[in-house]
N, C-alpha and C positions, 0 to 999 in steps of 0.2 A: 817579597817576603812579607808575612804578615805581623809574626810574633818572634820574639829574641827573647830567651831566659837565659840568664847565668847561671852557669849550674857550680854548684858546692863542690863536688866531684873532682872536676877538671879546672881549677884554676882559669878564666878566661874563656871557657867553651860557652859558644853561644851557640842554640838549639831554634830555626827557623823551620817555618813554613812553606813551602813551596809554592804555588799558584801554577796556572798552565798558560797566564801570562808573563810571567817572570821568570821560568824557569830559564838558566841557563847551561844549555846539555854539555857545552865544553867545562863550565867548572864542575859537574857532578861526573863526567866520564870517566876520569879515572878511579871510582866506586864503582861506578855500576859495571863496569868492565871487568871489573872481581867477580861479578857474578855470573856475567855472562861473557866470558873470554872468547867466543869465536864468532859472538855477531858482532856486525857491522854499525856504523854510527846510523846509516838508514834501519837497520831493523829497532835498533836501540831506541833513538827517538820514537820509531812508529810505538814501539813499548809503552812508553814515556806518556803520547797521546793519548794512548788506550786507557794508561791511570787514570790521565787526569780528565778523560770524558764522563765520568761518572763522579759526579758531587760527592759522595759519599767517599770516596778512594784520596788518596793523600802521601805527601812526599814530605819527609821533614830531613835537614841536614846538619850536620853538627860540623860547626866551624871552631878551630884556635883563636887566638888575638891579632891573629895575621891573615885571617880570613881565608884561611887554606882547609876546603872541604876535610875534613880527620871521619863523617862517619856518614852514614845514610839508612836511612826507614823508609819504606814504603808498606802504607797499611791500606785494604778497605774494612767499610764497616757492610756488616753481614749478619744475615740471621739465624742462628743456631738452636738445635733442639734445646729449651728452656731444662728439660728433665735429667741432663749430664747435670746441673748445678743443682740439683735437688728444688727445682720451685716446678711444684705439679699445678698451681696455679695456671699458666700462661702454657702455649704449646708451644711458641719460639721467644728468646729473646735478642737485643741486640749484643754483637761483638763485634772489636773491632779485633780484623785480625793482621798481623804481621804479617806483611809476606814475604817480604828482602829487608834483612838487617845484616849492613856491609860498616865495617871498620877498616880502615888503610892501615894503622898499623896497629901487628898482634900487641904490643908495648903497652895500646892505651886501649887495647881489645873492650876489655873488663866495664873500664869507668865512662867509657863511649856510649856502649849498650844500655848502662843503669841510664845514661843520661838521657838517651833517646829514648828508652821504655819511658819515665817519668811523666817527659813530653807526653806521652803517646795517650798514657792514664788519665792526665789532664783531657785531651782530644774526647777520648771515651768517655769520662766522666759529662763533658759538656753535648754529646750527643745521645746522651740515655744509655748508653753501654752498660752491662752487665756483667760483664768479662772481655778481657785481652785473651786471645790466643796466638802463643808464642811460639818461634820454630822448636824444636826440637834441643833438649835442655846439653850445653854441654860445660865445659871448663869455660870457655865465654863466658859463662852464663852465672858464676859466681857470686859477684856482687848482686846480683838481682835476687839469685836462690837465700843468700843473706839477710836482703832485708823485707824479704814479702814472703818469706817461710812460712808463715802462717796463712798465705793467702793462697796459695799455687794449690792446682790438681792438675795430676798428668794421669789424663784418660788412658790410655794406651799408649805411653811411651814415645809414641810421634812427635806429636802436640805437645803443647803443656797451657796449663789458662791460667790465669790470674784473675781471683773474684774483685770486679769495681767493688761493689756495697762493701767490702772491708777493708777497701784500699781507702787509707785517708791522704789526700795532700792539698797542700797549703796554695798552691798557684793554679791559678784556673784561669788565666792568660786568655787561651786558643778559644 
């Protein structure tokens, strides 16, 4: 693990990094099993590789004070048509996009997510990102729709992005 923040949110959540040296697939399996309920710990890992063969792609996991996995993100960073954000300047820009956001339990659903988005902004911010692209907005997604309402565009209801340049935070950690 590379980076730990404390997050405001959750009392005690500490929000790591993952690496493809250190990962260990029996403490994240029961997350990622949430997402994919009928494969295998072989297909799972081979998954797992496939993230972490690409530099760019990334694992972060959100632990309690007891060091029991509560949440997981897996994002790559990707380039997107620059003209959905309105900069006719450039033809693409960087995002980093979400691709699996898993919470173990619905209870801490909410303050998991903000907490793991946060992470994730910092991530983005320190590799030129110019937006987050998030799954699909739902009651999850509350706390986050809360406090970056000024920042969110949802193209088409799929998706939803979050503009970096207007996103301000204070830890830049990663």
């Amino acid at each position: 693990m590379i980076t730990q923040k404390n997050s405001n949110i959750l009392p005690g959540l500490k929000i790591s990094q993952l690496k493809n040296d250190n990962f260990d697939l029996f403490g994240i399996l029961p997350l990622i099993t949430e997402e994919f309920p009928s494969w295998g710990v072989s297909k799972l890992k081979g998954y797992l590789n496939k993230v972490f063969k690409n530099k760019s792609n990334g694992l972060l996991v959100a632990q309690n004070e007891t060091s029991y996995n509560v949440g997981l993100l897996i994002y790559s960073i990707q380039d997107v048509c620059a003209e959905k954000f309105g900069n006719l300047e450039d033809e693409f820009s960087k995002c980093l996009v979400i691709e699996n956001l898993i919470a173990s339990s619905p209870i801490l659903e909410k303050s998991v997510f903000l907490s793991l988005v946060e992470k994730a902004i910092d991530i983005a911010e320190n590799n030129s990102c110019k937006s987050i692209e998030l799954p699909k907005f739902d009651a999850s997604f509350d706390l986050i729709k809360k406090k970056y309402k000024n920042k969110i565009l949802n193209l088409n209801g799929w998706r939803t992005f979050l503009e970096i340049d207007k996103v301000l935070t204070a830890n830049k950690e990663l």
